[in-house]
LUMKELO-842149 format. One record per residue (C-alpha): residue number from 1; residue in three letters; x, y, z. Coordinates in Angstrom, 3 decimals. Example, Ala and Ser with C-alpha at 12.3 -4.5 7.8 and 13.67 -1.06 7.14 Angstrom:
# LUMKELO-842149
+-----+-----+----------+----------+----------+
|   n | res |        x |        y |        z |
+-----+-----+----------+----------+----------+
|   1 | ala |   12.300 |   -4.500 |    7.800 |
|   2 | ser |   13.670 |   -1.060 |    7.140 |
+-----+-----+----------+----------+----------+
This chain:
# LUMKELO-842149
+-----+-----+----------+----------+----------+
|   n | res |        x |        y |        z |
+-----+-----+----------+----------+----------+
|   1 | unk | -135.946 |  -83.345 |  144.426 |
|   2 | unk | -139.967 |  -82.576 |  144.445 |
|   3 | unk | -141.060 |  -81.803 |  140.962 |
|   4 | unk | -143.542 |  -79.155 |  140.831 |
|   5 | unk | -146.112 |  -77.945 |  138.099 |
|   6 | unk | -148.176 |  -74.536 |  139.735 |
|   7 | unk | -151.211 |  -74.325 |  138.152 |
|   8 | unk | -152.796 |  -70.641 |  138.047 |
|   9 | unk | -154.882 |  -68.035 |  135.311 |
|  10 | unk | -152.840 |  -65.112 |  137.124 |
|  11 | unk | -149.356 |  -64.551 |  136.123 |
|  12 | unk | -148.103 |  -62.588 |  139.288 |
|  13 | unk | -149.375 |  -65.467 |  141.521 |
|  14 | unk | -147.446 |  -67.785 |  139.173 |
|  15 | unk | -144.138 |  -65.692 |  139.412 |
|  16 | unk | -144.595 |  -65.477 |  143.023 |
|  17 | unk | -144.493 |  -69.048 |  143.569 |
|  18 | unk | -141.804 |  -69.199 |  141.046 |
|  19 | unk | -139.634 |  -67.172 |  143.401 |
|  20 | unk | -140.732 |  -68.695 |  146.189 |
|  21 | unk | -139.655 |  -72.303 |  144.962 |
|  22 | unk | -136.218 |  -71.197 |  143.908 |
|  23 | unk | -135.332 |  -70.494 |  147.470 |
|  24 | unk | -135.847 |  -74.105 |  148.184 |
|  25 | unk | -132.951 |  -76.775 |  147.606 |
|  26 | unk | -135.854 |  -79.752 |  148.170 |
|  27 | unk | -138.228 |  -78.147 |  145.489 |
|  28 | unk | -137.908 |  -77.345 |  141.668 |
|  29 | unk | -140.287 |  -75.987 |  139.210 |
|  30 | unk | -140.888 |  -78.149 |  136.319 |
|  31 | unk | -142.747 |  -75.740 |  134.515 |
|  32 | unk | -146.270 |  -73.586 |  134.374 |
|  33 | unk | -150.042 |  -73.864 |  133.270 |
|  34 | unk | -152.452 |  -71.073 |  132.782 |
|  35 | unk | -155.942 |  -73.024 |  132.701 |
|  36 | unk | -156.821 |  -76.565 |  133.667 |
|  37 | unk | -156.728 |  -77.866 |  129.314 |
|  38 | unk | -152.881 |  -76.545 |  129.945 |
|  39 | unk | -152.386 |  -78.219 |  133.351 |
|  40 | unk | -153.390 |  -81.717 |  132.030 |
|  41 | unk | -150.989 |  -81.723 |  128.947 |
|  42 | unk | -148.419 |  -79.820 |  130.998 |
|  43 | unk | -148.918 |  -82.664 |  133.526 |
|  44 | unk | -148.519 |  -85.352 |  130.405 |
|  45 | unk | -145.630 |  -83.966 |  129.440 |
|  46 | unk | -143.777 |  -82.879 |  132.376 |
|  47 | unk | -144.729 |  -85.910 |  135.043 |
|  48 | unk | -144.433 |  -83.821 |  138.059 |
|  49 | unk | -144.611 |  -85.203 |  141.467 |
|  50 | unk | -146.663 |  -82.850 |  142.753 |
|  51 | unk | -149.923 |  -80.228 |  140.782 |
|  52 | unk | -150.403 |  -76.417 |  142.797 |
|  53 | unk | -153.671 |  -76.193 |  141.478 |
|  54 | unk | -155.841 |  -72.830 |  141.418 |
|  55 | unk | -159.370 |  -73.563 |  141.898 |
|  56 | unk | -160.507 |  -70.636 |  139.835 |
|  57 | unk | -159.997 |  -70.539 |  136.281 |
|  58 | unk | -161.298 |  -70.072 |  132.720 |
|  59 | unk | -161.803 |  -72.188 |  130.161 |
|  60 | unk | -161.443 |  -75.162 |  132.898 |
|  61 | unk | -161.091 |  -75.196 |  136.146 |
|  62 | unk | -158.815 |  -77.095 |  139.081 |
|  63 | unk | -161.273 |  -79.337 |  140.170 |
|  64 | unk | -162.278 |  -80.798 |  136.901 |
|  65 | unk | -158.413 |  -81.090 |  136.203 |
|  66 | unk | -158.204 |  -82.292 |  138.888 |
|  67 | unk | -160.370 |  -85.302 |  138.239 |
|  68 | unk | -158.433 |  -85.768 |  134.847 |
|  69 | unk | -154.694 |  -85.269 |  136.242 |
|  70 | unk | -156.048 |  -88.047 |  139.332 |
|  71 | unk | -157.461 |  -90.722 |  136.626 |
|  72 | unk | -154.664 |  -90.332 |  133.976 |
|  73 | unk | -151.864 |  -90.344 |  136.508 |
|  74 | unk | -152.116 |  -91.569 |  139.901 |
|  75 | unk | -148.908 |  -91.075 |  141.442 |
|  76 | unk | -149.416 |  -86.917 |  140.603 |
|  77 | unk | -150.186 |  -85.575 |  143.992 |
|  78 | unk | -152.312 |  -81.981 |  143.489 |
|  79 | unk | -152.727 |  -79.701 |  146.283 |
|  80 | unk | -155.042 |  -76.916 |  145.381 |
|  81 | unk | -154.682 |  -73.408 |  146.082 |
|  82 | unk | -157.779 |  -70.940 |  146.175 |
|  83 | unk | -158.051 |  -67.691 |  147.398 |
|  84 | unk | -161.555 |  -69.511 |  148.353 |
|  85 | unk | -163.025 |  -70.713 |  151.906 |
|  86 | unk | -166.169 |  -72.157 |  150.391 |
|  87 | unk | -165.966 |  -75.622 |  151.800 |
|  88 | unk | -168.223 |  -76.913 |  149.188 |
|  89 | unk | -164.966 |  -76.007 |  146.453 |
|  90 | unk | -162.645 |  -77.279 |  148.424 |
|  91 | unk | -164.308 |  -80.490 |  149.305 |
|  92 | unk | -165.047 |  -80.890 |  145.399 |
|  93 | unk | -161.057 |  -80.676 |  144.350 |
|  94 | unk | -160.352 |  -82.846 |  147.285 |
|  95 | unk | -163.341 |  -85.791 |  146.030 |
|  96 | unk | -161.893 |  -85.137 |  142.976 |
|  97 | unk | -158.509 |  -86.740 |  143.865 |
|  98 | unk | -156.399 |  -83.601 |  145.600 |
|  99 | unk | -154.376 |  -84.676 |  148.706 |
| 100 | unk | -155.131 |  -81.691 |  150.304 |
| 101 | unk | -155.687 |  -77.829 |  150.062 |
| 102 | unk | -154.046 |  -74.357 |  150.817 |
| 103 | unk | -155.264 |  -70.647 |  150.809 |
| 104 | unk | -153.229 |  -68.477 |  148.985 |
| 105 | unk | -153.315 |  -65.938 |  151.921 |
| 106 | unk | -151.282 |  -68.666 |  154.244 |
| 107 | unk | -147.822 |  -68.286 |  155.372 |
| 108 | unk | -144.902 |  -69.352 |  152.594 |
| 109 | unk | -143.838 |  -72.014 |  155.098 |
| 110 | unk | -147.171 |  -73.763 |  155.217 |
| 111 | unk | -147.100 |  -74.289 |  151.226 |
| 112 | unk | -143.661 |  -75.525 |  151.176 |
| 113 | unk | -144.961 |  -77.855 |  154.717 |
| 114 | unk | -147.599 |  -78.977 |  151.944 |
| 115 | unk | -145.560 |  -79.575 |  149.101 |
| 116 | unk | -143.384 |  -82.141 |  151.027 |
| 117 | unk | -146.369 |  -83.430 |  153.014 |
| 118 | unk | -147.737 |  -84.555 |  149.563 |
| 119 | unk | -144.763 |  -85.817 |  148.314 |
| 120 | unk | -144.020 |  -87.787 |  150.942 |
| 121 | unk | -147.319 |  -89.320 |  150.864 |
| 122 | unk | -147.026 |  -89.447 |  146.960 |
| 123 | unk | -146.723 |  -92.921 |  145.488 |
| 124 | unk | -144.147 |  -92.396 |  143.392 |
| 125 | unk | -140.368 |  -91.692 |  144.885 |
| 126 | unk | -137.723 |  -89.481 |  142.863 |
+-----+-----+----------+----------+----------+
């Protein structure tokens, strides 16, 4: 089973991917963050396999977290997901230690394709 923590500041993108995860039997929700101060002591409590982290957010954001979640834990796989095409984001949360990115406007299919990309790349096995 891949152990997901999604990592957003909106709570109807968070409920979405709630929903969509349920309809998986490979994939189960470990639990929710708001900003990236919540993602790293969700992530320290939780021990996901894999971070969906949102680029954008207050207080701090994914790639920062990013950096954190990568140095404290290195068999966390995050995959970011931004609403952004700026390749100079996306290239910072991915030199910060994310395995790889996906819009937000991209097919359900292609996140799930991502979530077990990354954790079949991820260090750790469940």
């Amino acid at each position: 089973m891949i152990e997901v923590l999604v990592v957003d500041d909106h709570a109807v993108v968070r409920r979405g991917l709630e929903l969509l995860l349920a309809t998986c039997d490979d994939v189960h929700l470990v639990g929710e963050a708001v900003d990236g101060h919540d993602a790293i002591a969700k992530v320290r409590e939780l021990h996901p396999q894999i971070v969906l982290m949102d680029l954008s957010m207050p207080q701090m954001g994914g790639v920062e977290a990013t950096r954190i979640i990568r140095d404290e834990h290195d068999d966390v796989a995050v995959v970011v997901l931004t609403s952004f095409s700026d390749a100079e984001q996306v290239m910072a949360a991915l030199d910060a230690g994310a395995v790889g990115y996906v819009m937000k406007d991209s097919a359900p299919e292609e996140l799930l394709a991502a979530i077990r990309s990354a954790a079949s790349s991820s260090v750790r096995s469940r």
